[in-house]
KOLNU-599945 format. One line per field, with one value per atom (N, C-alpha, C): atom name; z, y, x. Coordinates in steps of 0.1 Angstrom, whole numbers. Each point is the difference from the previous one (the first is absolute). Example, Ala and Ser with C-alpha at 12.3 -4.5 7.8 and 13.67 -1.06 7.14 Angstrom:
<pts>
a	[N_CA_C_N_CA_C]
w	[78_0_0_-7_0_8]
v	[-57_12_12_11_11_11]
u	[132_-9_9_-4_9_-8]
</pts>
This chain:
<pts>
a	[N_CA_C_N_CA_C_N_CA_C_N_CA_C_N_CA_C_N_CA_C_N_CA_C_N_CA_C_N_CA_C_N_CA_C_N_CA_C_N_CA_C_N_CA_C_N_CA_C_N_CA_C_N_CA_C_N_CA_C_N_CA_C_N_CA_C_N_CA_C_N_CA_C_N_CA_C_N_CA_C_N_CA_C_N_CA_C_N_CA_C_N_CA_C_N_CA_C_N_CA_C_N_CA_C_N_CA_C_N_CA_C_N_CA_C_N_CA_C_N_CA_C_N_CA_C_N_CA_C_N_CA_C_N_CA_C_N_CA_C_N_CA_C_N_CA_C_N_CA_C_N_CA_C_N_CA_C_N_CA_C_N_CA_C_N_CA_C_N_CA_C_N_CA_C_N_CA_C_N_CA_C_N_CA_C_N_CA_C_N_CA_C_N_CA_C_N_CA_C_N_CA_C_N_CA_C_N_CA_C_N_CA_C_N_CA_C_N_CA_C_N_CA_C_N_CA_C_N_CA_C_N_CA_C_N_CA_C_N_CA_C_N_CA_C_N_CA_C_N_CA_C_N_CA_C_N_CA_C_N_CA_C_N_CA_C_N_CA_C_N_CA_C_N_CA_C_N_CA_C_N_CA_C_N_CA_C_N_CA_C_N_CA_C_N_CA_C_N_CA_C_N_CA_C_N_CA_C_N_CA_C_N_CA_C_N_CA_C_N_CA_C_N_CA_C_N_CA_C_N_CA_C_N_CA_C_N_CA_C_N_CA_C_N_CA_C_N_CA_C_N_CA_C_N_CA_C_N_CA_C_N_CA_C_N_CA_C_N_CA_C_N_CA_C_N_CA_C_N_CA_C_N_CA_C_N_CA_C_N_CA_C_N_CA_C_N_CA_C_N_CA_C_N_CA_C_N_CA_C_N_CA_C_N_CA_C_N_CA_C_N_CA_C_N_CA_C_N_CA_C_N_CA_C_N_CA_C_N_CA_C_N_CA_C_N_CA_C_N_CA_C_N_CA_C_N_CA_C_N_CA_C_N_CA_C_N_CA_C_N_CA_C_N_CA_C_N_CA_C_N_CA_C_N_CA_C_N_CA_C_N_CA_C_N_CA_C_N_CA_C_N_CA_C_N_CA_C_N_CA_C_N_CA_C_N_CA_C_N_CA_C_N_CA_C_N_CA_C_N_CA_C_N_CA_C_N_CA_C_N_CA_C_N_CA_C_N_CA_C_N_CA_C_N_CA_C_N_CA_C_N_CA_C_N_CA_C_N_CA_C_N_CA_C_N_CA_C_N_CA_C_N_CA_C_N_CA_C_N_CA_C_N_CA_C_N_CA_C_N_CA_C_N_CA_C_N_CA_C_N_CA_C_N_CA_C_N_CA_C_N_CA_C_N_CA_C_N_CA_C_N_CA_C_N_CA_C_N_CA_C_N_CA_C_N_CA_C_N_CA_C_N_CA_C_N_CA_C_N_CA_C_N_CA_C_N_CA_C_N_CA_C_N_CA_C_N_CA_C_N_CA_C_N_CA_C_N_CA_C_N_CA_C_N_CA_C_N_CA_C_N_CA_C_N_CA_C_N_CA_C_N_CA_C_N_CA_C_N_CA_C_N_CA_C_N_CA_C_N_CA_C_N_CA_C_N_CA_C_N_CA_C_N_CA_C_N_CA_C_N_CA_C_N_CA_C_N_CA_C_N_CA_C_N_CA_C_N_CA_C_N_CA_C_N_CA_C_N_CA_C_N_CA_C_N_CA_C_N_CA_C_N_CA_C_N_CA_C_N_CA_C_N_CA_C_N_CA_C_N_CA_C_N_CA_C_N_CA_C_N_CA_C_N_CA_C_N_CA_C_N_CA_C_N_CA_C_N_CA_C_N_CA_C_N_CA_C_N_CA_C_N_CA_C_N_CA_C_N_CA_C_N_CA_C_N_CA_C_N_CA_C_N_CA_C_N_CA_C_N_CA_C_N_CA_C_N_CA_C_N_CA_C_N_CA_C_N_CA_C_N_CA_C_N_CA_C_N_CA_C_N_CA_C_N_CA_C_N_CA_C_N_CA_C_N_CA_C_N_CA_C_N_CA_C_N_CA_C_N_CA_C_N_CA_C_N_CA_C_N_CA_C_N_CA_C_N_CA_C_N_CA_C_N_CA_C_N_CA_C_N_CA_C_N_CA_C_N_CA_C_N_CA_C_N_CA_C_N_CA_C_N_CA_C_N_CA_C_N_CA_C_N_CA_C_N_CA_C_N_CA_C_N_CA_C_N_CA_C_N_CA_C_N_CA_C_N_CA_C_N_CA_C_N_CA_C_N_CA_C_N_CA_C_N_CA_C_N_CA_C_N_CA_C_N_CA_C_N_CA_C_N_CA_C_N_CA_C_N_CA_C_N_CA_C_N_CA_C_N_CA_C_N_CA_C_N_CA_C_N_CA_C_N_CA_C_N_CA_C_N_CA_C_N_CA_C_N_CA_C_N_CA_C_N_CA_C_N_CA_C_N_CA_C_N_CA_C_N_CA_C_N_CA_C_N_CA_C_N_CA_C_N_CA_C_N_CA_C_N_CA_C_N_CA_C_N_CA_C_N_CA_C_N_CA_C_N_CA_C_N_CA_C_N_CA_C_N_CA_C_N_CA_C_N_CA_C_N_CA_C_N_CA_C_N_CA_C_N_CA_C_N_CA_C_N_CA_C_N_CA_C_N_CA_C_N_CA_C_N_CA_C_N_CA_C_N_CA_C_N_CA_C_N_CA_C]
w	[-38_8_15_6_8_2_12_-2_13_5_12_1_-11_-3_6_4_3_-9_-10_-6_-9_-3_-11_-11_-9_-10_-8_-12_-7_-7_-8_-4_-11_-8_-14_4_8_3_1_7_2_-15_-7_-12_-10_4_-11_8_13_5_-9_-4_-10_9_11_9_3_0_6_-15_-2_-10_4_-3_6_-14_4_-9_-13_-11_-14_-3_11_-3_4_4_6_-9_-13_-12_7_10_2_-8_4_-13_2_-18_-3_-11_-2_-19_-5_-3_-12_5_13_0_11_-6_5_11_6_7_-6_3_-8_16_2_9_8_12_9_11_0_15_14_10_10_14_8_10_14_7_11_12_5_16_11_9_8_-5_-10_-8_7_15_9_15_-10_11_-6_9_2_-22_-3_-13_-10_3_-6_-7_7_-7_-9_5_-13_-11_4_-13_-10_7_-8_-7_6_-6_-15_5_-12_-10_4_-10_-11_8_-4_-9_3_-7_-15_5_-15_-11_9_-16_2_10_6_9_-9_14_15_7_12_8_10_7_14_7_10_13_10_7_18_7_10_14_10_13_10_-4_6_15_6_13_4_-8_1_-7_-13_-15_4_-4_-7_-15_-4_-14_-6_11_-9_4_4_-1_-12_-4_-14_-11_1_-11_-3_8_-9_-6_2_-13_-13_0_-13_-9_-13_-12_-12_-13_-10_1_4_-1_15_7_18_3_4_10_17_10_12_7_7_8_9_8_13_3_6_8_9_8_8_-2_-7_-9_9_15_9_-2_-9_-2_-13_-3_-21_-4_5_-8_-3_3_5_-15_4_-14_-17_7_-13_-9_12_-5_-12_10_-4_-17_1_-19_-9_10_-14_-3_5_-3_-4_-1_-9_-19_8_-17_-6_8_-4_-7_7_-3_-9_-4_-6_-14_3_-8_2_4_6_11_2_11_-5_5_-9_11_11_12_15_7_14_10_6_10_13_9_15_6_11_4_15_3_15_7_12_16_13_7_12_11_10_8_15_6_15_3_6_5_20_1_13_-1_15_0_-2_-8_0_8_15_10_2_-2_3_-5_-13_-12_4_2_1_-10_4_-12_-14_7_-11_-10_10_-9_-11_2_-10_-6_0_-10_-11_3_-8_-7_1_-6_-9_1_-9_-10_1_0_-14_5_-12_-6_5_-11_-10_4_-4_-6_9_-6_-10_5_-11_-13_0_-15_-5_3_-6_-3_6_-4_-17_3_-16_-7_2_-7_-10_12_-5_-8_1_-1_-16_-4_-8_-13_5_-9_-14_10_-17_-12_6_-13_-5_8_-9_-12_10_-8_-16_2_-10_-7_0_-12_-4_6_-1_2_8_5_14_7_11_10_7_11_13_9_15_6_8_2_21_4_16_8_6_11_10_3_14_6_3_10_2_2_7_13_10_7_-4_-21_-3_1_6_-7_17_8_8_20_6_15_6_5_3_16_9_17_-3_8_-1_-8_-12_-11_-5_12_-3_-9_10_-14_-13_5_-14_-11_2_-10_-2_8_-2_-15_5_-11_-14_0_-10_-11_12_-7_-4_4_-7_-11_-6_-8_-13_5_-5_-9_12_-6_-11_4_-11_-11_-2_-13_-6_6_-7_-6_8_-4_-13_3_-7_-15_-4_-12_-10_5_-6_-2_4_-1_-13_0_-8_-15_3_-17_-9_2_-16_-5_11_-5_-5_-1_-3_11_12_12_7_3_12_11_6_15_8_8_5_10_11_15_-1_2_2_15_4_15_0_2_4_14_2_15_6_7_5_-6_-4_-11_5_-5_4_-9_7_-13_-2_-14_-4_-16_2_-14_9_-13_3_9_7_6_-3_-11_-6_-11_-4_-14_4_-11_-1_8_-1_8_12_8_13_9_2_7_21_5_14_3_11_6_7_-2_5_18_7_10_5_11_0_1_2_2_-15_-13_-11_7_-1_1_10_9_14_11_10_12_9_11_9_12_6_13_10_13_11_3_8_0_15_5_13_7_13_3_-2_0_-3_-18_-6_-13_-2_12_0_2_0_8_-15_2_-7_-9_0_-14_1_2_-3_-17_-4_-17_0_4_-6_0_5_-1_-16_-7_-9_-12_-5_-11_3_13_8_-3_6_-2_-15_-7_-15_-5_0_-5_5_14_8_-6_-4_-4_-17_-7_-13_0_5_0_-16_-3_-17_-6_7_-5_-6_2_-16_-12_-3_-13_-12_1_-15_-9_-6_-10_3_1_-3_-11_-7_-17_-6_1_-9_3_11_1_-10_-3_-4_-15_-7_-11_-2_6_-3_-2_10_1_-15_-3_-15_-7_1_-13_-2_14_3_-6_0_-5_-16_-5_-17_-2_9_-7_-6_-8_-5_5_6_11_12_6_18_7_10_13_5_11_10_7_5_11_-6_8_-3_5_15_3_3_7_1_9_-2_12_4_6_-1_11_11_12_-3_-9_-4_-8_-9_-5_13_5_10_13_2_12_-7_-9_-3_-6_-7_-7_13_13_9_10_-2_7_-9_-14_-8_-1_3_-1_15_12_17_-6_-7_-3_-7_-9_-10_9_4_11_11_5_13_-8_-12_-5_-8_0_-6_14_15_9_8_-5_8_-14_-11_-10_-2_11_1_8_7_4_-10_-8_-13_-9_-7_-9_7_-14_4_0_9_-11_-9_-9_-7_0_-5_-2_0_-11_5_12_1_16_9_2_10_0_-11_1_5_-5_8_14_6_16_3_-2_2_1_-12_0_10_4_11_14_1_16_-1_-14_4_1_-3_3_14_5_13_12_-2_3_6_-14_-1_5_2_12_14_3_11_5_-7_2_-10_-3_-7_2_8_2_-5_4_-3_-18_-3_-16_-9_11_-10_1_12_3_-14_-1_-7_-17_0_-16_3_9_2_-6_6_-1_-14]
v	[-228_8_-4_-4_-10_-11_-6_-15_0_-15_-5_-7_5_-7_13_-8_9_-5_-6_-2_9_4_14_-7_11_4_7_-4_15_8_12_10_-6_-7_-7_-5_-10_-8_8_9_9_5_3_9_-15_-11_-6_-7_1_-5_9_-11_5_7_4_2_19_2_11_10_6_11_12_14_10_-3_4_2_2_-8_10_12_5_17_7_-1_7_3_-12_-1_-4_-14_2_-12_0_-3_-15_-2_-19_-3_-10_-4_12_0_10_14_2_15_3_-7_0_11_-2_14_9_15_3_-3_2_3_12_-4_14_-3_15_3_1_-7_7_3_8_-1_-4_-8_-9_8_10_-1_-7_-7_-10_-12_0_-12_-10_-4_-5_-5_7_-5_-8_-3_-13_-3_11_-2_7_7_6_-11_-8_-6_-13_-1_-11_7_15_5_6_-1_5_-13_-16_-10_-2_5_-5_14_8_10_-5_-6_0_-16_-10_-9_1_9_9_3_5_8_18_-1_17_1_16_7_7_-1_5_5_7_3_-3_-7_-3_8_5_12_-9_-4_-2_12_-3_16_-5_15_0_-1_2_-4_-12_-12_-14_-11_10_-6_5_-7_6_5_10_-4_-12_-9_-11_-10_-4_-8_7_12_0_2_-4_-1_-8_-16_-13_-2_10_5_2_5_5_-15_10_-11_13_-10_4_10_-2_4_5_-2_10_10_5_13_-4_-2_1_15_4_16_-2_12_2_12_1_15_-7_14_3_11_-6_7_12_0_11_12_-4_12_1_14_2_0_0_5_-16_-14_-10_-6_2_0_7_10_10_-10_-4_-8_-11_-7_-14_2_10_7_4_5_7_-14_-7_-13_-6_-3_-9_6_11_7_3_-1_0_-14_-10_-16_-5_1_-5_11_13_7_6_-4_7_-14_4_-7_-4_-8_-4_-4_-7_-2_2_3_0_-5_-8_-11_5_6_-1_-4_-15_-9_4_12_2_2_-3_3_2_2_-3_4_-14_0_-1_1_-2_-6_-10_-13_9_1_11_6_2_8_17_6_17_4_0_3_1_-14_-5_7_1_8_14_2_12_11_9_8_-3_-5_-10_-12_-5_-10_4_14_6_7_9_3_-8_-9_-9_-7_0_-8_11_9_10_-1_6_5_-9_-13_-11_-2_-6_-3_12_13_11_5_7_9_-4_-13_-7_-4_-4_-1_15_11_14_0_0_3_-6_-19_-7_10_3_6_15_7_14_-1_-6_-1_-10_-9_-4_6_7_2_10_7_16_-13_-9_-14_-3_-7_-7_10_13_6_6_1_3_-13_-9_-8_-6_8_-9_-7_-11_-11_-4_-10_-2_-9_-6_-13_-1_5_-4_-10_-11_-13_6_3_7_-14_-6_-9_2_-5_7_-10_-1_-12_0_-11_-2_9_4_13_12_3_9_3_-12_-2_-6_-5_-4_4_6_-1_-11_-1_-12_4_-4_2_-4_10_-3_6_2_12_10_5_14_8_7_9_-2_-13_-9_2_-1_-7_19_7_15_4_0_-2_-1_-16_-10_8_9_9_10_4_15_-6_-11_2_-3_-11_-4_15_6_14_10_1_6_-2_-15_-9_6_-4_0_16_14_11_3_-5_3_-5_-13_-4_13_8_8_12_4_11_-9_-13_-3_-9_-4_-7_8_10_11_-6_2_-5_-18_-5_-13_-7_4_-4_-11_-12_-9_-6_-3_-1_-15_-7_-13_3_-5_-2_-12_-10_-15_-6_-10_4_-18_-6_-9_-9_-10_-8_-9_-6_-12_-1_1_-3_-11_-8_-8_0_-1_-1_-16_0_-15_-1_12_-1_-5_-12_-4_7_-2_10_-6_-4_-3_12_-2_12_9_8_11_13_-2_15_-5_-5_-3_9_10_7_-3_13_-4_-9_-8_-4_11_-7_12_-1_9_-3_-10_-3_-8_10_13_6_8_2_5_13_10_17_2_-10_11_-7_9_3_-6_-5_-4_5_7_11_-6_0_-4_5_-13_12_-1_11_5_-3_-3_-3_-8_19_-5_-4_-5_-9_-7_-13_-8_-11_2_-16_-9_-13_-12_9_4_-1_14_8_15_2_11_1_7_4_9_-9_-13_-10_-7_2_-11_-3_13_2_-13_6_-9_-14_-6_-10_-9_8_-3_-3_6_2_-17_1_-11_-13_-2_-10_-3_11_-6_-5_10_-5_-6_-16_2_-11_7_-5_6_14_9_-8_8_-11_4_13_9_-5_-6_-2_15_4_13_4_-19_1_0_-8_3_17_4_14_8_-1_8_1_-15_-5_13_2_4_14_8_13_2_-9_4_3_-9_1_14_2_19_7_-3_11_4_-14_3_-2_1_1_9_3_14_9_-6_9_-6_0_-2_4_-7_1_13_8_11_-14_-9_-11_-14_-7_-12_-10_-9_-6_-13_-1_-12_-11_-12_-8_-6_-7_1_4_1_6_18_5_11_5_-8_-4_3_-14_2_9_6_5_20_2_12_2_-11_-1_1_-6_-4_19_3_13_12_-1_8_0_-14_0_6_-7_7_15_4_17_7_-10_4_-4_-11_0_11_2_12_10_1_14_4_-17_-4_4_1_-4_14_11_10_13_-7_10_13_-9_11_12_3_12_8_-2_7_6_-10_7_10_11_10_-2_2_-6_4_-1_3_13_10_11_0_-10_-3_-5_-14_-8_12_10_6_8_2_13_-12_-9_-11_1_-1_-1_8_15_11_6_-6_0_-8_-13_-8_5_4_8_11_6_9_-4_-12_-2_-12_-1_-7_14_15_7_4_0_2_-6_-14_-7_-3_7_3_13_14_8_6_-4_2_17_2_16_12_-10_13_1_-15_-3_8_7_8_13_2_13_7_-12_2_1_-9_6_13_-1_19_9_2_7_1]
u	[80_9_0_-11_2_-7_12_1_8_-2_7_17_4_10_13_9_9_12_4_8_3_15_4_-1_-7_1_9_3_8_-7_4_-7_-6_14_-7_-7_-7_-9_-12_0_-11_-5_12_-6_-9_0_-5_-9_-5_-15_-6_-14_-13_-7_-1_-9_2_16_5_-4_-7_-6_-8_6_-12_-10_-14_-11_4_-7_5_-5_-10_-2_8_12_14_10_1_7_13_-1_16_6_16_8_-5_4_-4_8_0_3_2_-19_-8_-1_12_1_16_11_8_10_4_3_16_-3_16_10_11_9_-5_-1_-2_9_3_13_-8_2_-9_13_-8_10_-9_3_-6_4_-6_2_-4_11_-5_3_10_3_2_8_4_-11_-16_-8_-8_-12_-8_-2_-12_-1_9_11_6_15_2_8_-4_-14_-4_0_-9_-4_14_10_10_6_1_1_-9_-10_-13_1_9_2_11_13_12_-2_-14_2_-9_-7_-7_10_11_8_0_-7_0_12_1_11_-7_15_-8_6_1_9_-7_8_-6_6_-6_0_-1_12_-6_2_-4_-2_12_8_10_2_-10_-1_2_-1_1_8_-1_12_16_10_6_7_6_7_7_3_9_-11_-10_-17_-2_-5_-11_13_18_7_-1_-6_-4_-9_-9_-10_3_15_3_1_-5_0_-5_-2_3_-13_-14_-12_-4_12_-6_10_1_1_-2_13_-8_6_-11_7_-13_8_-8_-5_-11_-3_-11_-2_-12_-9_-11_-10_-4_3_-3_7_8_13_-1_-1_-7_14_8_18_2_-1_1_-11_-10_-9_1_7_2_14_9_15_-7_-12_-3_-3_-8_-7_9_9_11_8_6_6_-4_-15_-7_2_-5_-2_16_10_13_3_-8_4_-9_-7_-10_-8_5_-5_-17_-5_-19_0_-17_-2_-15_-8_-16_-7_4_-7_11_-9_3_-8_3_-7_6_-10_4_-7_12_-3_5_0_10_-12_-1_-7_4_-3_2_-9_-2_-8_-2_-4_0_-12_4_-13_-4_-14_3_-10_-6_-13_-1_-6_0_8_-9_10_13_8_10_14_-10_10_9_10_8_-2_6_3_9_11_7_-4_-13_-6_-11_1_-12_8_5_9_6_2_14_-8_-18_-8_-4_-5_-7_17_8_14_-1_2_3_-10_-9_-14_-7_-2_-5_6_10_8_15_2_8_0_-20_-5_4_-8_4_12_10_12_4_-8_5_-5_-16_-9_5_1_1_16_10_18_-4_-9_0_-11_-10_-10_4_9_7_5_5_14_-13_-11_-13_-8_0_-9_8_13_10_-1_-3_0_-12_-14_-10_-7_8_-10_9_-6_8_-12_5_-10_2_-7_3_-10_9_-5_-2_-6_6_-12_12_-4_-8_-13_-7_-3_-12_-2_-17_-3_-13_-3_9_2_-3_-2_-3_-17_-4_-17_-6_8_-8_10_-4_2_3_17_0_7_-5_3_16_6_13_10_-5_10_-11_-6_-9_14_10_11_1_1_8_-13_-12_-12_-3_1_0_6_15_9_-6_-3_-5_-13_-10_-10_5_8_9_6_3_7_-10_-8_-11_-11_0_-6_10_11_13_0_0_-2_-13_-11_-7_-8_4_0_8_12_12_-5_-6_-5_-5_-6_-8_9_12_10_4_8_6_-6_-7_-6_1_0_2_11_15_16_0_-10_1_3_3_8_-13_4_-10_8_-11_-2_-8_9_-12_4_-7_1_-3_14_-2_2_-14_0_-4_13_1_-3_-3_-9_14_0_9_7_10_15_7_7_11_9_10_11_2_3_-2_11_5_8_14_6_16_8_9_12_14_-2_12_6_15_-3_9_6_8_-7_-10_-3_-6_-2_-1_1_-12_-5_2_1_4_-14_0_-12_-4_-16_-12_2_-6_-8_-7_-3_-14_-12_-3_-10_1_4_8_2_-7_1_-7_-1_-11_13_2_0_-13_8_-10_-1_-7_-2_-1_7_-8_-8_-13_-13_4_-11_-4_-8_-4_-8_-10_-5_-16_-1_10_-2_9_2_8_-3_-15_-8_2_-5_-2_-8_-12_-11_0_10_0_-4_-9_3_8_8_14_13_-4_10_-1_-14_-3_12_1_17_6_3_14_-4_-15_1_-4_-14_7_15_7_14_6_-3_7_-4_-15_-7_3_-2_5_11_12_16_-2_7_-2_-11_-10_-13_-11_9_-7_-5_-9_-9_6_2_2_17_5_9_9_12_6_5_3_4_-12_-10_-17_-2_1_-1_9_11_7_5_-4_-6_-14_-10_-8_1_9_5_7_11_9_-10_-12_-16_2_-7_-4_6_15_7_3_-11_5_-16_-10_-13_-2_-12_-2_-10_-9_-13_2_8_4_-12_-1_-14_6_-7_6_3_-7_5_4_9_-3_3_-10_2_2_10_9_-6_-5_-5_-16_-1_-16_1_11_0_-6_6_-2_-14_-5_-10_-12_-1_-9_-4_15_-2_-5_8_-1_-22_-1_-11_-13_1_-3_-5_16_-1_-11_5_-11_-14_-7_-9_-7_7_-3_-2_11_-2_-16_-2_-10_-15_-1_-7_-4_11_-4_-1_-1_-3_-12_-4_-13_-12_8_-7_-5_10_-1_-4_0_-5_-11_-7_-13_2_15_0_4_5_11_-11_-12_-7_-6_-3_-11_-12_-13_-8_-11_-7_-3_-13_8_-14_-11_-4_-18_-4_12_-2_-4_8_5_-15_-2_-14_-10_2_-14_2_9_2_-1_-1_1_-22_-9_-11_-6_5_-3_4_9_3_-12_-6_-10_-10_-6_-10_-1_11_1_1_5_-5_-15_-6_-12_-12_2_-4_2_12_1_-10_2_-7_-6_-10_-14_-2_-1_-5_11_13_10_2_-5_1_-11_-13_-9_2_6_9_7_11_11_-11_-12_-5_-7_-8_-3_10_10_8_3]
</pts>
């Protein structure tokens, strides 16, 4: 999945590298376990990994409806989506009526629905401070409260038939503090936490859940083709803040976002089609990860942060235990008899008595 190569790929291509396979303890599709047709609907279809993953859906043989944000889409961009096996429409997951449209048309179009992948964000590159009210809002707004919306507006259709799959996009921001998108990586934990509470409400309904938290992405799939997606950004979904002042110097860390971002430009390591190749897996395995990530960027750095965690917790442990009853009654015999050498007299006192 990565590699230094910046030359596109197509989906077919991806689906037939020997290399691109989740584990065989996941049970995902092969030969000797072929996948049935699944409907999915892609929010974000029009962003960084949302439009490969709807390519590497549509070259599978899956339906899909692909969903891009009306703030930036229009309806006649996701009508070149349309084809035999897509769906394009629009909303802003911030608005539940917008989301509610997106579910009933699917299930109008396709008849049920089996997966739902959200692939929407948005971010603001920018120190705490800097951030307005508007820049926190519109962050919680979309990333938090937008997943809920798919969440809670889809789960009655899943649980009414039984089974059902949510693929929900997070980030290495979900796992690690990065100077610069404190909101943004905020966000990234709240949703991170949602998910993974939420598992235990729903496994009874058959219903699952990943948090796919992709590293460095590049897009590297064709831009040629009937569905020809708007061009991205150069920053995909973040906003970039002017900083202030006092975090405006050269080696500020509230600048670092900014300047990662600036430095990869398209030197991302991570494949968006090997990525997204991997994600269709997900969606037809049969024991799905809670996580699953994407990258060695992601690999290393998340694995990196967990262990700093398990460490400092290895390091400050000894305030947390109680300690032990007998221990405690031995320390307790020794202060009396360090007493008792201090004062001898008051110690025959006290056996008199």
């Amino acid at each position: 999945m990565d590699d230094a190569a910046s030359t596109s790929l197509s989906p077919a291509a991806a689906s037939h590298h020997p290399r691109l396979r989740l584990p065989a303890t996941c049970e995902p599709p092969s030969e000797l376990n072929p996948p049935k047709q699944a409907t999915w609907i892609v929010f974000g279809a029009t962003g960084h990994m949302g439009r490969s993953l709807v390519r590497a859906i549509l070259s599978h043989g899956d339906k899909c409806t692909a969903v891009g944000w009306s703030q930036e889409n229009t309806l006649e961009q996701m009508e070149r989506w349309h084809e035999r096996n897509c769906l394009g429409l629009l909303c802003d997951v911030r608005v539940r009526e917008t989301v509610d449209n997106v579910i009933k048309k699917s299930i109008e179009r396709w008849g049920s629905i089996d997966i739902i992948a959200n692939c929407t964000g948005y971010g603001v590159i920018g120190a705490c401070e800097d951030q307005d009210d508007y820049d926190l809002r519109n962050q919680f707004t979309t990333n938090v409260l937008g997943t809920l919306n798919i969440l809670q507006l889809s789960l009655p259709h899943f649980r009414a038939q039984s089974h059902g799959r949510y693929l929900i996009f997070s980030s290495t921001s979900g796992a690690l503090g990065v100077p610069g998108l404190g909101p943004y990586c905020a966000t990234k934990y709240a949703v991170e936490g949602l998910i993974e509470s939420m598992l235990y409400e729903i496994d009874v309904f058959n219903i699952k859940a990943t948090l796919v938290e992709p590293g460095h992405v590049r897009l590297d799939e064709p831009l040629d083709g009937p569905t020809e997606p708007p061009r991205l950004k150069r920053y995909g979904h973040f906003w970039v803040k002017a900083a202030s002042a006092p975090y405006a110097g050269a080696s500020s860390p509230a600048g670092h976002a900014k300047r990662i971002v600036q430095w990869l430009n398209d030197r991302q390591p991570t494949s968006a089609v090997k990525s997204a190749e991997l994600v269709w897996q997900l969606g037809h395995c049969s024991y799905p990860p809670l996580r699953l990530l994407l990258g060695s960027y992601a690999v290393e750095s998340i694995r990196d942060r967990l262990r700093s965690i398990i460490e400092e917790i290895e390091d400050w442990k000894h305030l947390s235990f109680p300690v032990p009853v007998e221990e405690e009654r031995e320390r307790e015999r020794e202060r009396e008899r360090e007493r008792e050498r201090e004062d001898p007299q008051d110690a025959d006192g006290r056996d008199e008595g």
